[in-house]
N, CA, C and O atoms as a printed pandas DataFrame, in Angstrom:
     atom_number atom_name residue_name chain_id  residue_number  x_coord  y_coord  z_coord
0              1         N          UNK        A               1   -2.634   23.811   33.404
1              2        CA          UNK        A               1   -3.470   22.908   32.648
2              3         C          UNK        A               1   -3.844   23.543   31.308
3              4         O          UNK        A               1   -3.987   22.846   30.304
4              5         N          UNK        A               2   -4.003   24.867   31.299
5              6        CA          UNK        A               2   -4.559   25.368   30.458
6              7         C          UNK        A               2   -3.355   25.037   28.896
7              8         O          UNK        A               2   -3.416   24.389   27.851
8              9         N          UNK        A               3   -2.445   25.864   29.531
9             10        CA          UNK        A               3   -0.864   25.898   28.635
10            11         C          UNK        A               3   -0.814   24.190   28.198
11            12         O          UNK        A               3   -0.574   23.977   27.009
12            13         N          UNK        A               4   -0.999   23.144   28.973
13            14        CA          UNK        A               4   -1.128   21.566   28.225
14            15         C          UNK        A               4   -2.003   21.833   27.286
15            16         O          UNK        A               4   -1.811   21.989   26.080
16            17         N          UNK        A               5   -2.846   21.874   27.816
17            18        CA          UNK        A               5   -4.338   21.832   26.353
18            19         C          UNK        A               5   -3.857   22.402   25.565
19            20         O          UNK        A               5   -4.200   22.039   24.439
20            21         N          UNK        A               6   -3.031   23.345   25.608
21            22        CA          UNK        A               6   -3.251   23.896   24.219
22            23         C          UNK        A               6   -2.209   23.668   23.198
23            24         O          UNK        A               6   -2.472   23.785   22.001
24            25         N          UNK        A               7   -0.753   23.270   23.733
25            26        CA          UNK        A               7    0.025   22.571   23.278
26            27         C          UNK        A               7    0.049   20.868   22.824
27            28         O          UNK        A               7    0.835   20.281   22.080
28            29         N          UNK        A               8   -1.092   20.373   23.561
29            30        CA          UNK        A               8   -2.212   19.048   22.968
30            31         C          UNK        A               8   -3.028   19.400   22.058
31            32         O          UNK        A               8   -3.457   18.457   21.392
32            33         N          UNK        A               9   -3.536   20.786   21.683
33            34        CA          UNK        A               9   -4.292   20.904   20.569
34            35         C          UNK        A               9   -3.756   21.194   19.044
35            36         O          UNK        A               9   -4.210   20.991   17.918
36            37         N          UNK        A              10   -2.543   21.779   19.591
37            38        CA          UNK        A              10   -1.711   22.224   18.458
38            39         C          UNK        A              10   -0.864   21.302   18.049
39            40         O          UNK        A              10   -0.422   21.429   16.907
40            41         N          UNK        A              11   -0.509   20.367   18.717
41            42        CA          UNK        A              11   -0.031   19.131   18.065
42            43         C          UNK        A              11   -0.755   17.838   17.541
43            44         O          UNK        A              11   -0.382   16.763   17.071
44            45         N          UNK        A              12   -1.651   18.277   17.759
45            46        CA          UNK        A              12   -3.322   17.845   16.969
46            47         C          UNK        A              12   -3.729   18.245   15.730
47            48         O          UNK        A              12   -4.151   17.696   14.712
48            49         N          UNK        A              13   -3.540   19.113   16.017
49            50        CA          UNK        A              13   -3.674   19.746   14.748
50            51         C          UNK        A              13   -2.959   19.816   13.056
51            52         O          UNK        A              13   -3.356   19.933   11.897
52            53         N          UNK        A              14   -1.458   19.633   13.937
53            54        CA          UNK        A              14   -0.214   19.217   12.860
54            55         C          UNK        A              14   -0.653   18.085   12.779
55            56         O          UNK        A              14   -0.514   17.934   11.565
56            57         N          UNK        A              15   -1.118   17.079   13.160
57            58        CA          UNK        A              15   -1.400   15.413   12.908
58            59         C          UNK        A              15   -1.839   15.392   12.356
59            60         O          UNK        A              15   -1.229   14.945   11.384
60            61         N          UNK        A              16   -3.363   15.750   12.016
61            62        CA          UNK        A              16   -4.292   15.439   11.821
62            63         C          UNK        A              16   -5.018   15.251   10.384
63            64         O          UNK        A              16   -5.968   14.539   10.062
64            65         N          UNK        A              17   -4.083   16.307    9.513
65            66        CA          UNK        A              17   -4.083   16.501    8.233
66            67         C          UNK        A              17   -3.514   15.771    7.362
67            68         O          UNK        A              17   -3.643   15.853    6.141
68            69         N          UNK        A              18   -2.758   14.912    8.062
69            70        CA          UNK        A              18   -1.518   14.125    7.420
70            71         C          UNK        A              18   -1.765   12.546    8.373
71            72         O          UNK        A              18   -1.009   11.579    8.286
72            73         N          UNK        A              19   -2.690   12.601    9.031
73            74        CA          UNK        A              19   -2.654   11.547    9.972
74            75         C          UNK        A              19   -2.150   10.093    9.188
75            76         O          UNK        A              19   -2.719    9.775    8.144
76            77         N          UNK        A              20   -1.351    9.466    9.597
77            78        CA          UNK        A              20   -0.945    8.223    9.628
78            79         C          UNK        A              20   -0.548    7.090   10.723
79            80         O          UNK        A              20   -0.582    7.320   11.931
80            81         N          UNK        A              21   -0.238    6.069   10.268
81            82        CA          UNK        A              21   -0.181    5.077   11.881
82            83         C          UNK        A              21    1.619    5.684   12.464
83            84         O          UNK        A              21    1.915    6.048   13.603
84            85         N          UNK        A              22    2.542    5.610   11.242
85            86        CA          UNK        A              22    3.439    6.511   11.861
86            87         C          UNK        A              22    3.694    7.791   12.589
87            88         O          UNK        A              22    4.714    8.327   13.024
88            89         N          UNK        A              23    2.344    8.123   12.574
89            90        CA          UNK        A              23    1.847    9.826   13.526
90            91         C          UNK        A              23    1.597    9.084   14.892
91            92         O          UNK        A              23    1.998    9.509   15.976
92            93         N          UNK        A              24    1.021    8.144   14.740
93            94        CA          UNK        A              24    0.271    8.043   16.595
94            95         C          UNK        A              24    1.062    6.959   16.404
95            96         O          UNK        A              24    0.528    5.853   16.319
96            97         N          UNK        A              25    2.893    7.138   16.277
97            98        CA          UNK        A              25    3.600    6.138   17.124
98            99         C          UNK        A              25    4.552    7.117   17.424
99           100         O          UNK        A              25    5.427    6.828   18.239
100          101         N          UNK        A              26    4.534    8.423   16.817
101          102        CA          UNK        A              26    5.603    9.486   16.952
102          103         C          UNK        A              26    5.201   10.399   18.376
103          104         O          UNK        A              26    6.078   11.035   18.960
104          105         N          UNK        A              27    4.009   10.383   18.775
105          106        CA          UNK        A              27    3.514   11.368   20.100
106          107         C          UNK        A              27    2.596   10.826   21.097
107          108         O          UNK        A              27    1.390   10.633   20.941
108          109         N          UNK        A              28    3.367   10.580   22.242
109          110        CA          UNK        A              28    2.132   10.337   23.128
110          111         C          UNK        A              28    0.737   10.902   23.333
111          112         O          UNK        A              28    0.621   12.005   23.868
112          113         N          UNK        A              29   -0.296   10.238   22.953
113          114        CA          UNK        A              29   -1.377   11.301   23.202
114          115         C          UNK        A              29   -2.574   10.351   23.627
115          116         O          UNK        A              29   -2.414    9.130   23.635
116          117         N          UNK        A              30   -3.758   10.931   23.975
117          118        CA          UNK        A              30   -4.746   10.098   24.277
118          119         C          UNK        A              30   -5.291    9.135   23.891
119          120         O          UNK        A              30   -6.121    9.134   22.981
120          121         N          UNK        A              31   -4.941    8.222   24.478
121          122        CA          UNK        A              31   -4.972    6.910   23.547
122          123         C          UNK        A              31   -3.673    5.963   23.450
123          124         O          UNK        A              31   -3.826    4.759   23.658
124          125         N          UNK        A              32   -2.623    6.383   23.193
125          126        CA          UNK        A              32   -1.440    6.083   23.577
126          127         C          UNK        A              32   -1.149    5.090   24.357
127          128         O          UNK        A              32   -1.506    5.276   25.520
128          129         N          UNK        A              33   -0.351    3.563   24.030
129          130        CA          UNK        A              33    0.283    2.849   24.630
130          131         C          UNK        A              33    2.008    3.347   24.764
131          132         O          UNK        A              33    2.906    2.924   24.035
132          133         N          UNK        A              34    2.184    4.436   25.992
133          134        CA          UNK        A              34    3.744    4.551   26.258
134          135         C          UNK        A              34    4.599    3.810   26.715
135          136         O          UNK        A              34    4.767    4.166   27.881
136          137         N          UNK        A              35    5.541    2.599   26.369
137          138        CA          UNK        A              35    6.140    2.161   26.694
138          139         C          UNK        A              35    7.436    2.549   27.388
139          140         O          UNK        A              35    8.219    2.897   26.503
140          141         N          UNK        A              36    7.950    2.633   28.473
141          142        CA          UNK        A              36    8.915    3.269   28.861
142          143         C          UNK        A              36   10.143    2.216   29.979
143          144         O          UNK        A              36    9.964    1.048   30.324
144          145         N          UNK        A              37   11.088    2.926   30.254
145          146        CA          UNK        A              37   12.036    2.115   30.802
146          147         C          UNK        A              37   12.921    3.027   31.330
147          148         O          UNK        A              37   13.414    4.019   30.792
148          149         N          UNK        A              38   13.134    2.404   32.905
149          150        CA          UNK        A              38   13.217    3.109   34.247
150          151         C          UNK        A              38   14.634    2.910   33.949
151          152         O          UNK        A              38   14.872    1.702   33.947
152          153         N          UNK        A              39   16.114    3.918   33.589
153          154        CA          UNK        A              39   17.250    4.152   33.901
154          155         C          UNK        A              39   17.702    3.715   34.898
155          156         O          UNK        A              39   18.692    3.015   34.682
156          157         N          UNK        A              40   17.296    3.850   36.412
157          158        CA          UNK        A              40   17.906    3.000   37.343
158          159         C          UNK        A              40   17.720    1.201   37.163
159          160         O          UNK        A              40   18.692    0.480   37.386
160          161         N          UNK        A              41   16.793    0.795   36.872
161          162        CA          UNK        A              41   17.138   -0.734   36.910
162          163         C          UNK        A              41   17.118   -0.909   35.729
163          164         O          UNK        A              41   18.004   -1.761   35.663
164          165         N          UNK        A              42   16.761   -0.753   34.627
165          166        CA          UNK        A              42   16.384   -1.288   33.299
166          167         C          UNK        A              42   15.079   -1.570   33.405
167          168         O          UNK        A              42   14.696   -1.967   32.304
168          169         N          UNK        A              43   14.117   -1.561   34.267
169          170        CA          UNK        A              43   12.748   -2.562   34.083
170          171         C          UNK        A              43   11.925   -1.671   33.353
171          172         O          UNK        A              43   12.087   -0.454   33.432
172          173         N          UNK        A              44   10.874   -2.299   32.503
173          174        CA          UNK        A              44   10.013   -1.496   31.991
174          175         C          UNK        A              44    8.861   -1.689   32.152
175          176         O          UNK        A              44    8.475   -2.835   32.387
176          177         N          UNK        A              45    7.974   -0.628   32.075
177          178        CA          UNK        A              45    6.379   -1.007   31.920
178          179         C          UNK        A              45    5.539   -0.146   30.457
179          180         O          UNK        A              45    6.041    0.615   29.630
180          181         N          UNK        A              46    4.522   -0.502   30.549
181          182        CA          UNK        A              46    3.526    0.239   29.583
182          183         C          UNK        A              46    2.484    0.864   30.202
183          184         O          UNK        A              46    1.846    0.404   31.150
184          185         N          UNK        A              47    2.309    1.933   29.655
185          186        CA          UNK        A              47    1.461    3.085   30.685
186          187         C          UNK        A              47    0.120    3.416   29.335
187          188         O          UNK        A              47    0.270    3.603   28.128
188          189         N          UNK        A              48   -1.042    3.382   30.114
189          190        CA          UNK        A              48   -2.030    3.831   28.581
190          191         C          UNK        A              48   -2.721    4.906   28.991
191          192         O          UNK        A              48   -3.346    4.770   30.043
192          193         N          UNK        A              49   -2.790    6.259   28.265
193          194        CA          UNK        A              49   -3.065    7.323   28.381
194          195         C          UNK        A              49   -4.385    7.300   28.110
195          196         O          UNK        A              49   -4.522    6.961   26.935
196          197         N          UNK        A              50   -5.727    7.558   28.787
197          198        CA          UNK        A              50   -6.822    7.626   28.964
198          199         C          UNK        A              50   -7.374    8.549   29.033
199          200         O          UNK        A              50   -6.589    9.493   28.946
200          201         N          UNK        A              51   -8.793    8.990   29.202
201          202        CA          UNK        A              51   -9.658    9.782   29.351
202          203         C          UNK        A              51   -9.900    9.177   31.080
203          204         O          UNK        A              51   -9.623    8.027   31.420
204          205         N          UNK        A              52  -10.600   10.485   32.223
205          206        CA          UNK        A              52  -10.807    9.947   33.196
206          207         C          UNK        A              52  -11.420    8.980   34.119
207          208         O          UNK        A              52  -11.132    8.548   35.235
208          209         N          UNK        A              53  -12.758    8.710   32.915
209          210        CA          UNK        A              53  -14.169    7.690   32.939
210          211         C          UNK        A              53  -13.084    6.559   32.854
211          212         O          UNK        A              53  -12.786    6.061   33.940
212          213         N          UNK        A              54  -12.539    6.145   31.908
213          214        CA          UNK        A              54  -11.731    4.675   31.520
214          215         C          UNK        A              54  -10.901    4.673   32.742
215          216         O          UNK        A              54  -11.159    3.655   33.383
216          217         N          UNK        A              55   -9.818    5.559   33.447
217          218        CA          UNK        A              55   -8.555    4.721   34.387
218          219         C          UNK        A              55   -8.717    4.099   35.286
219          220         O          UNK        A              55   -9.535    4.164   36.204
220          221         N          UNK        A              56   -7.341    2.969   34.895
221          222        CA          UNK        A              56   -7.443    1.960   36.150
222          223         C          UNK        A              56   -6.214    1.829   36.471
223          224         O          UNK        A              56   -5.410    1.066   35.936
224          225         N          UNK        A              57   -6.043    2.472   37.244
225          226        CA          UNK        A              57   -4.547    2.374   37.887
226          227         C          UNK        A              57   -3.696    1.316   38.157
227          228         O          UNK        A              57   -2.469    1.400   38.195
228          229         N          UNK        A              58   -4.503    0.097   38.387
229          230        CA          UNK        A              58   -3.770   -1.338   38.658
230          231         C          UNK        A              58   -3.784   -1.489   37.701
231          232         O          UNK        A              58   -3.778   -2.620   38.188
232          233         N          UNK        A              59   -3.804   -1.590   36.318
233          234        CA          UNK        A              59   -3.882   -1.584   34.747
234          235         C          UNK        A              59   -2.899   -0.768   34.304
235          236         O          UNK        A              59   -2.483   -1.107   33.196
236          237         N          UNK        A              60   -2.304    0.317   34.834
237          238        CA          UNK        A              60   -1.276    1.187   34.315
238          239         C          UNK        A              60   -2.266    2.194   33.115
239          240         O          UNK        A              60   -1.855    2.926   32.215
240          241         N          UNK        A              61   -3.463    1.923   33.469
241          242        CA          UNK        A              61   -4.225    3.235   32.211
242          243         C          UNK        A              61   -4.649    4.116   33.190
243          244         O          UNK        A              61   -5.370    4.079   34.187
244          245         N          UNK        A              62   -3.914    4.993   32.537
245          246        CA          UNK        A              62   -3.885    6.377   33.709
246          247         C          UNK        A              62   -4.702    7.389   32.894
247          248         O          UNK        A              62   -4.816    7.000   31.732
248          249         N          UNK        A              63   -5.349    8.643   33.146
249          250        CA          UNK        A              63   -5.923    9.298   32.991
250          251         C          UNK        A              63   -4.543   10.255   32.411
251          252         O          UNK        A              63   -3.326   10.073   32.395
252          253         N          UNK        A              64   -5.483   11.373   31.951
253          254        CA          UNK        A              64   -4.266   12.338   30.965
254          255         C          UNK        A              64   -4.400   12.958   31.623
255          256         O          UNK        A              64   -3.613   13.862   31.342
256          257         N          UNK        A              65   -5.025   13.272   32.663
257          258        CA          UNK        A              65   -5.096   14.594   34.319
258          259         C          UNK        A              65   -4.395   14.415   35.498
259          260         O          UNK        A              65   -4.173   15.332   36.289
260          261         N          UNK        A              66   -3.961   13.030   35.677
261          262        CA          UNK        A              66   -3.699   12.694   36.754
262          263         C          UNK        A              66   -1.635   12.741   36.674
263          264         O          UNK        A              66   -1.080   12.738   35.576
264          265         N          UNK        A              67   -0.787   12.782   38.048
265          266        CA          UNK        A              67    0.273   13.384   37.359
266          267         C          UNK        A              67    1.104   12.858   36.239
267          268         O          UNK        A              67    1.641   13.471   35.316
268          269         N          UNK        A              68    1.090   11.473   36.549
269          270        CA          UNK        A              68    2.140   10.917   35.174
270          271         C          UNK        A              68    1.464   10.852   34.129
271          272         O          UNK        A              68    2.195   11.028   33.154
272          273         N          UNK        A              69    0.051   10.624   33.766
273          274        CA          UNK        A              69   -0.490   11.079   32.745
274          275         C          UNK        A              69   -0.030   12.142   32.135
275          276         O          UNK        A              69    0.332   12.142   30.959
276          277         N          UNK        A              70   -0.005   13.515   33.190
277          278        CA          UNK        A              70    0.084   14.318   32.218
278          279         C          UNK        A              70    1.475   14.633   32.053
279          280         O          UNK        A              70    1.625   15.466   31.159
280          281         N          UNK        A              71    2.844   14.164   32.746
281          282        CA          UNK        A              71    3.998   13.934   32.256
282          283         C          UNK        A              71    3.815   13.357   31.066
283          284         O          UNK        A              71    4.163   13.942   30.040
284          285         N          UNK        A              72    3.399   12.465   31.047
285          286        CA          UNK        A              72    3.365   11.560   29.488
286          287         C          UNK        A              72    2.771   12.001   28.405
287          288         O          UNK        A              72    3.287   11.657   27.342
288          289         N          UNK        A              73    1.640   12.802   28.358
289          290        CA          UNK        A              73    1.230   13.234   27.384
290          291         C          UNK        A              73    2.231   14.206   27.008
291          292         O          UNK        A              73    2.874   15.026   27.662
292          293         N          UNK        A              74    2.177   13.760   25.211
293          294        CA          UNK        A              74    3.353   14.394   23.995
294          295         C          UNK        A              74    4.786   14.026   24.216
295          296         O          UNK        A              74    5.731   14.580   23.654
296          297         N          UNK        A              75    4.877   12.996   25.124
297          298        CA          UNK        A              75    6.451   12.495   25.069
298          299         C          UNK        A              75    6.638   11.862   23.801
299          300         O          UNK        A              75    5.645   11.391   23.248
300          301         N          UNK        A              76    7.822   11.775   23.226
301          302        CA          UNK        A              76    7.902   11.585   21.968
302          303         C          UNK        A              76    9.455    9.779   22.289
303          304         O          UNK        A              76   10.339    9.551   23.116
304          305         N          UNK        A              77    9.071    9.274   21.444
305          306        CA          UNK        A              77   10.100    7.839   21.797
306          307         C          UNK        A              77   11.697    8.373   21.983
307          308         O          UNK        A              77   11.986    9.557   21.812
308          309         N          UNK        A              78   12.400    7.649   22.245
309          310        CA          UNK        A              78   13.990    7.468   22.439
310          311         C          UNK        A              78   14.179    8.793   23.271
311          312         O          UNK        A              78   15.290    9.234   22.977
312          313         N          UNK        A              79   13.603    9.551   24.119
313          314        CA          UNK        A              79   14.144   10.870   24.804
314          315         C          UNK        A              79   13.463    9.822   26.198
315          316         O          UNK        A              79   12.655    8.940   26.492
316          317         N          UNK        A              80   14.669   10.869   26.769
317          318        CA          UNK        A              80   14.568   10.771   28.679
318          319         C          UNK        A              80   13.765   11.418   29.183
319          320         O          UNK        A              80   13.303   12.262   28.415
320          321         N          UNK        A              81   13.314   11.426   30.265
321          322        CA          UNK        A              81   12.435   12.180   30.988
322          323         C          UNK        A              81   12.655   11.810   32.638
323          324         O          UNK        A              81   13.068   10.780   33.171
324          325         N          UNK        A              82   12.248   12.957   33.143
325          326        CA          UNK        A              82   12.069   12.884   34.606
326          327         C          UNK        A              82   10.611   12.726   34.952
327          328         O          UNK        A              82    9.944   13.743   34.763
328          329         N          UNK        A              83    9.899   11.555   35.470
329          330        CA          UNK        A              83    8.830   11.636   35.796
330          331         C          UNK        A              83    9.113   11.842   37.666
331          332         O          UNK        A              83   10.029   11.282   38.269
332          333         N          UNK        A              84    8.065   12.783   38.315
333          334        CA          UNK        A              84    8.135   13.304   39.381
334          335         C          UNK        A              84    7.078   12.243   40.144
335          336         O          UNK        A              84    6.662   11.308   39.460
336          337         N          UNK        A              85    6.821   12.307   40.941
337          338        CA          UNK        A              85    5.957   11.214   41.756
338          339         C          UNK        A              85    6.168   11.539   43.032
339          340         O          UNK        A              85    7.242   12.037   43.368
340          341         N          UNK        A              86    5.062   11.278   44.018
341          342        CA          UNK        A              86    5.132   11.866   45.380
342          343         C          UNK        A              86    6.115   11.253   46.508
343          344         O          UNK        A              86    6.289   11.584   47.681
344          345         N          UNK        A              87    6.601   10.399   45.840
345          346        CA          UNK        A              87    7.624    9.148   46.284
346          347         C          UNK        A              87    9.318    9.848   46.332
347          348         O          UNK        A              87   10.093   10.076   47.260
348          349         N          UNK        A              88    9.419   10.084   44.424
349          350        CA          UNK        A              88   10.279   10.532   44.040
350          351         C          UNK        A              88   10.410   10.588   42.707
351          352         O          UNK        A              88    9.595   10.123   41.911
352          353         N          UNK        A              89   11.728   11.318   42.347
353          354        CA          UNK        A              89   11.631   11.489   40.883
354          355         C          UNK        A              89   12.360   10.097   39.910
355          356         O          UNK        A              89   13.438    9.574   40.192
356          357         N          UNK        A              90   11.717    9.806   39.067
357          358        CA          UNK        A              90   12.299    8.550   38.280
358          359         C          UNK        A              90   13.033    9.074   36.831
359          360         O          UNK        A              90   12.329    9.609   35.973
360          361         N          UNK        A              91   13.911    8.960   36.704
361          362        CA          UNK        A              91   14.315    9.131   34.986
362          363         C          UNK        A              91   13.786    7.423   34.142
363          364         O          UNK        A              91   13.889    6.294   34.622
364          365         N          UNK        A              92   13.320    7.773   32.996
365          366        CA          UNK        A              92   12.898    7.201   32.545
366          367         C          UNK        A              92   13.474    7.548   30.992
367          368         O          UNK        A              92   13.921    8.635   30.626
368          369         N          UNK        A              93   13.314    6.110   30.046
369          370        CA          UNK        A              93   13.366    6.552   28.371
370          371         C          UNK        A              93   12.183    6.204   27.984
371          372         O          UNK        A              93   11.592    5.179   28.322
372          373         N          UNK        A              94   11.666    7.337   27.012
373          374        CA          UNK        A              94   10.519    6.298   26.439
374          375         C          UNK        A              94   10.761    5.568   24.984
375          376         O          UNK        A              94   10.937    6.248   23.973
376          377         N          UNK        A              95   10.756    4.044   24.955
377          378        CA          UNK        A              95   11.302    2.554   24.262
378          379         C          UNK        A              95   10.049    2.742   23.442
379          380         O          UNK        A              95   10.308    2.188   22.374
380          381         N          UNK        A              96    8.988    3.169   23.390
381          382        CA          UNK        A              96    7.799    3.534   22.244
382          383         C          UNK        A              96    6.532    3.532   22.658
383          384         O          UNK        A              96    6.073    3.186   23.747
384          385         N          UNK        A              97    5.958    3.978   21.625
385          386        CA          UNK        A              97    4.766    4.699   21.526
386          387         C          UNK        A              97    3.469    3.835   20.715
387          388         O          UNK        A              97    4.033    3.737   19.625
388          389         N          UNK        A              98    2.426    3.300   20.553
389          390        CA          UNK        A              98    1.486    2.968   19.848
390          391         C          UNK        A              98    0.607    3.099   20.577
391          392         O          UNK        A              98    0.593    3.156   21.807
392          393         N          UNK        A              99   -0.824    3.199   19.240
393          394        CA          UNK        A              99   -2.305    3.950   19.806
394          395         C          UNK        A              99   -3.164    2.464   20.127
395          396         O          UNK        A              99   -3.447    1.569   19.329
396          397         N          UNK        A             100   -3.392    2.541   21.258
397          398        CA          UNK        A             100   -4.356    1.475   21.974
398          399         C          UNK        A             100   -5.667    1.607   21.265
399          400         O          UNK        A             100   -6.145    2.703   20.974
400          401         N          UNK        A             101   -6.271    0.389   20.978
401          402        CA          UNK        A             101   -7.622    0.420   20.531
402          403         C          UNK        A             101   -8.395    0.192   22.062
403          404         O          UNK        A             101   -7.963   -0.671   22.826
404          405         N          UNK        A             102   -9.711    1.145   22.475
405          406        CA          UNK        A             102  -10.157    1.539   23.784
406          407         C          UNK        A             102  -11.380    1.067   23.520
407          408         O          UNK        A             102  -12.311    1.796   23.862
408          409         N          UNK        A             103  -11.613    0.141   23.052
409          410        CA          UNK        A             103  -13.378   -0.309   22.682
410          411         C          UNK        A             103  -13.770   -0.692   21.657
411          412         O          UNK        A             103  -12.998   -1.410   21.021
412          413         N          UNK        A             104  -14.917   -0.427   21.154
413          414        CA          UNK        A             104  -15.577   -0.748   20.372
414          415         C          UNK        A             104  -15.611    0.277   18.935
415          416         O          UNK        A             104  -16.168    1.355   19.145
416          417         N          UNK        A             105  -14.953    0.018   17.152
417          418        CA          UNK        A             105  -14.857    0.796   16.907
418          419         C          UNK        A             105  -16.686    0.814   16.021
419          420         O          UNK        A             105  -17.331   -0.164   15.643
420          421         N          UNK        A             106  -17.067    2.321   15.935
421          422        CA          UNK        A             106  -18.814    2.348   15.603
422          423         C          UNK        A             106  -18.499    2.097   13.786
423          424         O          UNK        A             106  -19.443    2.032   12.999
């Protein structure tokens, strides 16, 4: 966990200075609408990367702690991935990335 955080902070950090809407469509990160698509059938879903207070699992907004959360956090679009699951392992592409608005902005 530790080694995530800190590779989530440091790619935070490169963002952040330069932040644009083309930045939070280039990296999954908190906040993140990941769109992805399952190699074995073609089907896809959208997964939203959360904080732990917000997830709702029947919603597909998963927490960034929990396991595919934290598979997903910093996946970057058009690359494959193996997401692991207690079921089994899924290859997946991720089809894109945009930052969910989570409330109310102050």
């Amino acid at each position: 966990m530790d080694q995530l955080l800190g590779h989530y902070c440091a790619a935070l950090e490169q963002l952040i200075p330069r932040l644009a809407v083309e930045d939070l469509q280039s990296t999954a990160l908190i906040g993140s609408r990941v769109r992805l698509q399952y190699l074995d059938d073609g089907s896809e879903e959208t997964y939203t990367i959360v904080f732990p207070a917000l997830a709702e699992p029947d919603r597909l907004m998963v927490s960034f702690l929990s396991p595919i959360g934290i598979q997903l956090l910093l996946a970057v679009p058009d690359k494959i991935y193996t997401l692991d699951t207690p079921a089994c392992s899924l290859d997946v592409r991720i089809q894109g990335i945009e930052f969910a608005q989570l409330g109310e902005v102050c």
